[in-house]
N, C-alpha and C positions, 0 to 999 in steps of 0.2 A: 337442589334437592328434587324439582319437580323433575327435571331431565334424568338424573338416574331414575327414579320411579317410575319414570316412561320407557326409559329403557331394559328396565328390569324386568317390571311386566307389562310390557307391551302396552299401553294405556289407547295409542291413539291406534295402531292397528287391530283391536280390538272393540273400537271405537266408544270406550269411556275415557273417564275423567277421573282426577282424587277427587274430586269433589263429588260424584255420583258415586264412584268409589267405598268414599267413605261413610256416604249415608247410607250405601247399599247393606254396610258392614253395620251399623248403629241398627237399622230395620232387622238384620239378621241377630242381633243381639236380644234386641225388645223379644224377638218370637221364641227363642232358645233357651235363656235364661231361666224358664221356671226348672228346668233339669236337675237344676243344683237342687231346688227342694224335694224335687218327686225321686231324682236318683237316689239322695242322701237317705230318705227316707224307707226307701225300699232297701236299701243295704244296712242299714239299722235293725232290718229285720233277721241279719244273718248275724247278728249281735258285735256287729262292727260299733264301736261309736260313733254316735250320729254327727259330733265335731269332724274326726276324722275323716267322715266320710264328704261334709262337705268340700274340706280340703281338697280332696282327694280329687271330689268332679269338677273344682273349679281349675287344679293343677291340670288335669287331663286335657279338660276343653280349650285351656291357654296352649298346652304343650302341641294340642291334634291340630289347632289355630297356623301356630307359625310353623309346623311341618307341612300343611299342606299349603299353606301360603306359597313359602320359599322355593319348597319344592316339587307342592303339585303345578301353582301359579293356577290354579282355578279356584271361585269362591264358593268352596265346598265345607260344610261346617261340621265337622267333628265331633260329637257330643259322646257322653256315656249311653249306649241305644237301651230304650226303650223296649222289652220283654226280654233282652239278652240280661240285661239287670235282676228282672223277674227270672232267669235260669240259672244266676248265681246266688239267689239270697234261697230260695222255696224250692227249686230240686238240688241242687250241688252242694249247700249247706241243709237244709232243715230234711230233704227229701233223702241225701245219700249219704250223710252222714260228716261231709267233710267240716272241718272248721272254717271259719272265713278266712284264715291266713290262707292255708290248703288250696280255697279255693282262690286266692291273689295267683299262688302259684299256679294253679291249673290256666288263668287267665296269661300268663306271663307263656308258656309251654306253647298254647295256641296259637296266642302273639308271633313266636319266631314261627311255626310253623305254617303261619299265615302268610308271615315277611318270605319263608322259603316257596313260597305258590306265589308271592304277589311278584317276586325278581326274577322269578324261570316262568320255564313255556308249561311248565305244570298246571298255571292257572285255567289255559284253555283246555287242556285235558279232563280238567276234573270239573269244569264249567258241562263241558261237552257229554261226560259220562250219566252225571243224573239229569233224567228228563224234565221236561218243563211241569208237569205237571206236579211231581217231587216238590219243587223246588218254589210255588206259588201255594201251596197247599203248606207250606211251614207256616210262611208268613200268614197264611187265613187263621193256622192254628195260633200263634202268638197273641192276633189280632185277638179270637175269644178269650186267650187267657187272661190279657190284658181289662179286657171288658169284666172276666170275674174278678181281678183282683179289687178293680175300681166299686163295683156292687160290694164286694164285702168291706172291702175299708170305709165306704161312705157309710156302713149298716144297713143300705136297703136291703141286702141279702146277707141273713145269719144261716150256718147248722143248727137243724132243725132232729127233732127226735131219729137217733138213729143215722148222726151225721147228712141226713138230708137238706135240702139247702131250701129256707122257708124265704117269706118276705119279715125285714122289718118291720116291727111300733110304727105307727103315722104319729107318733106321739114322742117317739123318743127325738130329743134334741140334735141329736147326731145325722137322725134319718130326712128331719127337715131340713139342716142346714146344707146338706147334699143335696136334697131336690131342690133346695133354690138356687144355690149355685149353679146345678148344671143347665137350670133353665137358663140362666147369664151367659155360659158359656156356650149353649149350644145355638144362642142367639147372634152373642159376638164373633162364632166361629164360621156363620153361616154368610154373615156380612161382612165378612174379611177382614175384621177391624183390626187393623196393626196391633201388633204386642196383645193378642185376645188371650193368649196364656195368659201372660204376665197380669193382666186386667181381670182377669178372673179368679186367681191366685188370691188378690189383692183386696176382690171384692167378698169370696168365699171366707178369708180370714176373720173381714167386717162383720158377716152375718154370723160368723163361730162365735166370735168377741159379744154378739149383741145377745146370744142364746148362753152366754155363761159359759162357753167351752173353754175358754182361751184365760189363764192368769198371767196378765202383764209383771208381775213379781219375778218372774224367771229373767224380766230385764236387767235386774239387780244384782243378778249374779255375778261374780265375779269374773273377767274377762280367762279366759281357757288357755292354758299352761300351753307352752310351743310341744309338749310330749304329748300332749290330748290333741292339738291340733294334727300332729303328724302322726298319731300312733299308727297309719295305714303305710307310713311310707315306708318301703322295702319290707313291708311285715311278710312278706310273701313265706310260706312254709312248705318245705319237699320231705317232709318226714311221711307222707303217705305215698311217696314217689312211686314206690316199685309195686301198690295196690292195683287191683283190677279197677275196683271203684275209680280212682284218682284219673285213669287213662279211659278211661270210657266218658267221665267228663271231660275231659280231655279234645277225645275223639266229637262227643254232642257239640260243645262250643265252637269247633272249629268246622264243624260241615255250618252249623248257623250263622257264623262270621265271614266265611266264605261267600255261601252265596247267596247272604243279604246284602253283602255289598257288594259284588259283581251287577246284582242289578241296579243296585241304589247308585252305585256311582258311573254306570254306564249310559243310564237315564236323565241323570245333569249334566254329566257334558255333553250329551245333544239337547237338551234342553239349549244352551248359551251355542249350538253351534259349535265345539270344539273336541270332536270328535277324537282327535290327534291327541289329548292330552289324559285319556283316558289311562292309557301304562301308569303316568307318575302319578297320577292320581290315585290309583289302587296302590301303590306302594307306600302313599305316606299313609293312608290308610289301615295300610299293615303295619309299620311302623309307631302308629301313634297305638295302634289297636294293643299291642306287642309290650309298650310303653306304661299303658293303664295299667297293669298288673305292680309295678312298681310303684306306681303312687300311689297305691291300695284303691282303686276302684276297679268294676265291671268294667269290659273292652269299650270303646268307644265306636262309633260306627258314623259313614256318610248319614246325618241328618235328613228326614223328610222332609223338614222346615226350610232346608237349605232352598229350597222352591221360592221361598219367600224372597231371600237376599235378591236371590238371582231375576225373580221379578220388578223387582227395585230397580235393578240395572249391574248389577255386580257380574263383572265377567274375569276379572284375576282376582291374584293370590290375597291382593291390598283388602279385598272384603276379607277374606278370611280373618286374616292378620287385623284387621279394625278391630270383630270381634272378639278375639281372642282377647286382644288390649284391655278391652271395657269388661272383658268377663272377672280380669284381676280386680277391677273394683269392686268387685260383689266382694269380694272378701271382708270388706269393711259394715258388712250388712250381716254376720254371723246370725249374731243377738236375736235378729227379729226374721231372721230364716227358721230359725229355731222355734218359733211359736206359729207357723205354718200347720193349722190342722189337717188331719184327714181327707174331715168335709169339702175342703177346698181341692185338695190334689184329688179325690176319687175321681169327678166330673172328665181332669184335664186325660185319664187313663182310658174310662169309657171309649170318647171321643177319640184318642188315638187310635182306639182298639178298633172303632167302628173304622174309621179310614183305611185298615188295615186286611180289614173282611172284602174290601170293594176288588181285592184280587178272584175272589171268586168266581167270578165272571171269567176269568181265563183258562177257566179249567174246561176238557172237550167234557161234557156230561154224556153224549153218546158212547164212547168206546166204556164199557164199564173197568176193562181192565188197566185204564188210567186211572179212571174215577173214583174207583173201589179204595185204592189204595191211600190217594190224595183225601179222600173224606175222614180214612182211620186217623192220617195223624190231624187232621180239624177237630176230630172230638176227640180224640185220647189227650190230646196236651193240655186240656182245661179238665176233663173227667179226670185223669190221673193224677190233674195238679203236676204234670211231669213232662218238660220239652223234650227230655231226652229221650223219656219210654214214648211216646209218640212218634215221633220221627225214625226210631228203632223199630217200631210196627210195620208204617208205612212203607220202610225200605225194605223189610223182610217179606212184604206180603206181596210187594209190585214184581218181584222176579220167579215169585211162584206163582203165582196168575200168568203171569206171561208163556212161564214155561208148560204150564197146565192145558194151557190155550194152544200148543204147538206156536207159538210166537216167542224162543227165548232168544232169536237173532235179534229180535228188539233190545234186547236187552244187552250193556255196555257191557266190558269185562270187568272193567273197574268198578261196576254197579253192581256184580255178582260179589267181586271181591269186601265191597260194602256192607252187604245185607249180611255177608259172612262171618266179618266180623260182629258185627248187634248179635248175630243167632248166638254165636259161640260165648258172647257174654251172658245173655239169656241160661246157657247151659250153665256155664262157671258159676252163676249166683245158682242154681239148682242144685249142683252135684259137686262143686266148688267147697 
């Protein structure tokens, strides 16, 4: 057994072990694992069932596990991502109207089209077309969205008269049991404590339970029909196919899956040194991505967290695939995923969000005609509450500055052909 696994993926030319391997992959698990309750919970909001939708993340994580295992052979972890989740529950459902089957399908659409840029030379193409500045300035915007969504589910930030966005009660139950937790987590986060999600998931629930938020009674319920567990899988719906709406979501998901993972997974495999393994690694990434729509959740995308494994010592596919294995155990833990409050997941959202802002730094601040643009979609995607009208600003504003400025050679063709499309939907919901 060990000799094929060495020969599989490379164990000793790589210079690990199963056995570093496999702990690489148990560590990468501990860090990852709370996804199942913040993903499930955030696609409940698009009135998926929240059974269903655990399914869903934990079918995904196993399936994204042993595709890039097999076939990327690097220990890159898979998950349902993080504000991509927040793009299908609060603009694609609640914002544009779609249902959440609708939007399985709009995920499922992206997916092959993703698979089609991640198997042709189209990926460098359309890497190359939007600028860096574009394309760091999504992620800063996700990063704030992410950080309000965390403020208002915790309650430190309600609407206030006039939809203005006040502070919570220092009195309400909800608003403490979030400030305590996040002090736990932003404690554990800082110290690098193995599994600090998971650990503070764990701890946040305790301090809900002690403030009366949480009824253990829901443990008693009956165990969940195989038609509640699954109702996500293949629910996917194309009855809004041939809408404008349906393909502009469409069109949003798949520039953000694009090229959040063009950097995400170009940055772990030099991270391990394996520069070379970059191609299949984007592909099963588009494959798994492609995938999620069928099991009824949001795309999955290369993990931030995957830093962690990989710091362990994980350098093949065998981490992945570890993961993926022990992620099927969670399934056995429905019941008491299910009584996961708010208070506890707001903190783990924050805190991703903040991680997420530290791209800011990469943006040139002197040339304004990067700047300007990169800044609209940072505030438009948490002001709008909308990833999509954000990054449809910033792409329609960065090629008119440019050109305004006598500098439209700067500017890519296929970048022109970009902002063309967002304008002309702009009109179609006007004059449409």
């Amino acid at each position: 057994m060990y000799n094929w696994m060495d020969r599989f993926f490379g164990l000793k030319e790589n210079g690990t072990s199963v056995k570093r391997e496999l702990l690489a992959g148990l560590i990468g698990f501990f860090t990852v694992v709370y996804i199942i309750a913040v993903n499930s919970l955030i696609l409940s909001e698009s009135g998926m069932p929240i059974e269903a939708a655990i399914i869903a993340t934990i079918a995904a994580s196993v399936f994204g596990a042993l595709v890039m295992g097999f076939w990327g052979n690097v220990p890159i972890l898979l998950i349902p991502g993080m504000g991509i989740n927040a793009l299908f529950s609060y603009t694609m459902v609640q914002s544009m109207g779609l249902t959440w089957q609708e939007a399985l399908a709009v995920v499922f659409v992206s997916g092959v089209i993703f698979v089609a840029v991640a198997f042709t030379r189209f990926a460098k193409v359309l890497s190359a077309a939007v600028p860096h500045s574009l394309k760091e300035s999504v992620t800063v915007g996700l990063g704030l969205f992410l950080m309000l969504l965390g403020l208002e589910n915790g309650g430190i930030v309600v609407s206030g008269a006039g939809s203005i966005l006040a502070l919570g009660s220092v009195s309400d139950p909800q608003v403490l049991a979030t400030a305590l937790t996040f002090v736990i987590a932003i404690v554990l986060f800082i110290r690098n404590v193995p599994g600090n999600f998971l650990i503070t998931i764990v701890a946040g629930t305790l301090i809900a339970f002690f403030f009366g938020m949480i009824d253990l009674s829901a443990l008693n319920e009956p165990a969940m029909s195989a038609t509640e567990a699954f109702a996500g899988f293949g629910a996917l719906s194309f009855t809004s196919f041939l809408t404008m709406g349906f393909w502009v979501a469409v069109f949003s998901l798949t520039m953000v899956l694009v090229f959040e993972n063009i950097g995400l997974v170009h940055g772990q495999v030099n991270f391990i040194e394996r520069p070379e393994k970059y191609k299949r690694a984007f592909q099963a990434t588009s494959v798994s991505s492609m995938a999620s729509g069928v099991f009824g959740t949001s795309p999955t995308v290369a993990s931030v967290e995957t830093l962690a494994a990989m710091a362990a010592g994980g350098r093949t596919g065998l981490t992945a695939i570890t993961t993926g294995l022990l992620f099927l155990g969670a399934a056995f833990f429905i019941p008491v995923i299910k009584l996961i409050p708010d208070s506890a997941i707001a903190p783990i959202l924050i805190i991703i969000g903040a991680l997420m802002l530290q791209n800011i730094k990469n943006l040139d601040m002197k040339d304004m005609s990067e700047s300007i643009p990169a800044f609209l979609i940072i505030v438009l995607i948490p002001f709008t509450y909308s990833i999509a009208d954000g990054i449809a600003i910033g792409f329609i504003m960065y090629p008119v500055l440019k050109v305004g400025l006598g500098k439209w050679r700067e500017v890519t063709p296929a970048l022109y052909v970009i902002a063309a499309l967002f304008l002309a939907n702009y009109v179609f919901q006007v004059f449409g």
